[in-house]
C-alpha positions in Angstrom: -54.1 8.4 4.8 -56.6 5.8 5.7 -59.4 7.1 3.3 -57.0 7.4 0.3 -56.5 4.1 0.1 -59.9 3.3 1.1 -60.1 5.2 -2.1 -57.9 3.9 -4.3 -58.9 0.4 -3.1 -62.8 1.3 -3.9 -61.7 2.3 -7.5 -59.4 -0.4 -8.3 -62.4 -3.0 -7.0 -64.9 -1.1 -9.5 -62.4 -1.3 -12.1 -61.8 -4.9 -11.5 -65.7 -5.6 -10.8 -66.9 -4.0 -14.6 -63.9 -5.7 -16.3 -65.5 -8.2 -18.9 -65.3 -11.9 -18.3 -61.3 -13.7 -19.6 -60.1 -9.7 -19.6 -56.9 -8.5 -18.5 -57.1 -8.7 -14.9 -58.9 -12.1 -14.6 -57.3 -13.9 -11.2 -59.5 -16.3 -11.1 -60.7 -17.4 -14.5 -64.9 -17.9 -14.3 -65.1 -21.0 -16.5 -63.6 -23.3 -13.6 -66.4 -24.8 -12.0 -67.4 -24.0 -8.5 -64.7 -21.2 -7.5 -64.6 -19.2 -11.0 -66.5 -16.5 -9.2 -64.8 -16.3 -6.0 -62.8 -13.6 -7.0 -65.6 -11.2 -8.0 -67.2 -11.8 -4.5 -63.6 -11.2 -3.0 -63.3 -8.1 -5.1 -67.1 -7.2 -4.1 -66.4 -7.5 -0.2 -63.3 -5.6 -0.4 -65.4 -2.3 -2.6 -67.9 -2.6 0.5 -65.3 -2.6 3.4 -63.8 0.5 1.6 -67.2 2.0 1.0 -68.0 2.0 4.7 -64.6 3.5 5.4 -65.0 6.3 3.1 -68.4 7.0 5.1 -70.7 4.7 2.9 -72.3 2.0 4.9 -73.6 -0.1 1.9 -74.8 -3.0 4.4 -77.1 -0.6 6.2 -79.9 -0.5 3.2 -80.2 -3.9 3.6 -80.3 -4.3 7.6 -83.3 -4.0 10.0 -85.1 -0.7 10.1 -85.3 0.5 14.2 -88.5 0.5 15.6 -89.6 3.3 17.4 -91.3 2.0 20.6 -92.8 4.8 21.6 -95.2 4.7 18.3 -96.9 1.3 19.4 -97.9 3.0 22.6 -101.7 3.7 23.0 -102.7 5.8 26.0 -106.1 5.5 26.3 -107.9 7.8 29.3 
């Protein structure tokens, strides 16, 4: 039950994220200075949350690659 609305939420963000500028679902309308985009980013964190439900971790591409320790390691004899 969780990951179908993970999955409606997911759509309904992308749906609300390509929806032109003053369109139908505007809920914060972008003209007003300073918070005009604060919805999208709202919208935008919400698609990414259910991303990462829905087995999509989005954030990882952008996070620290691990380093393998034992590559560094020169045994010299």
């Amino acid at each position: 039950m969780k990951k179908l609305f993970a999955a409606i939420g997911a759509v309904l963000s992308v749906v609300y994220i390509i929806n032109p500028t003053a369109g139908l679902l505007e809920i914060i309308p972008d003209n007003i200075p300073g918070i005009g985009n604060l919805d999208e980013a709202a919208v935008t964190g919400i698609l990414i949350a259910c991303l990462r439900v829905l087995g999509l971790d989005v954030l990882r591409l952008f996070g620290k690659k691990e380093k393998n320790d034992n590559t560094d390691v020169v045994d010299i004899d």
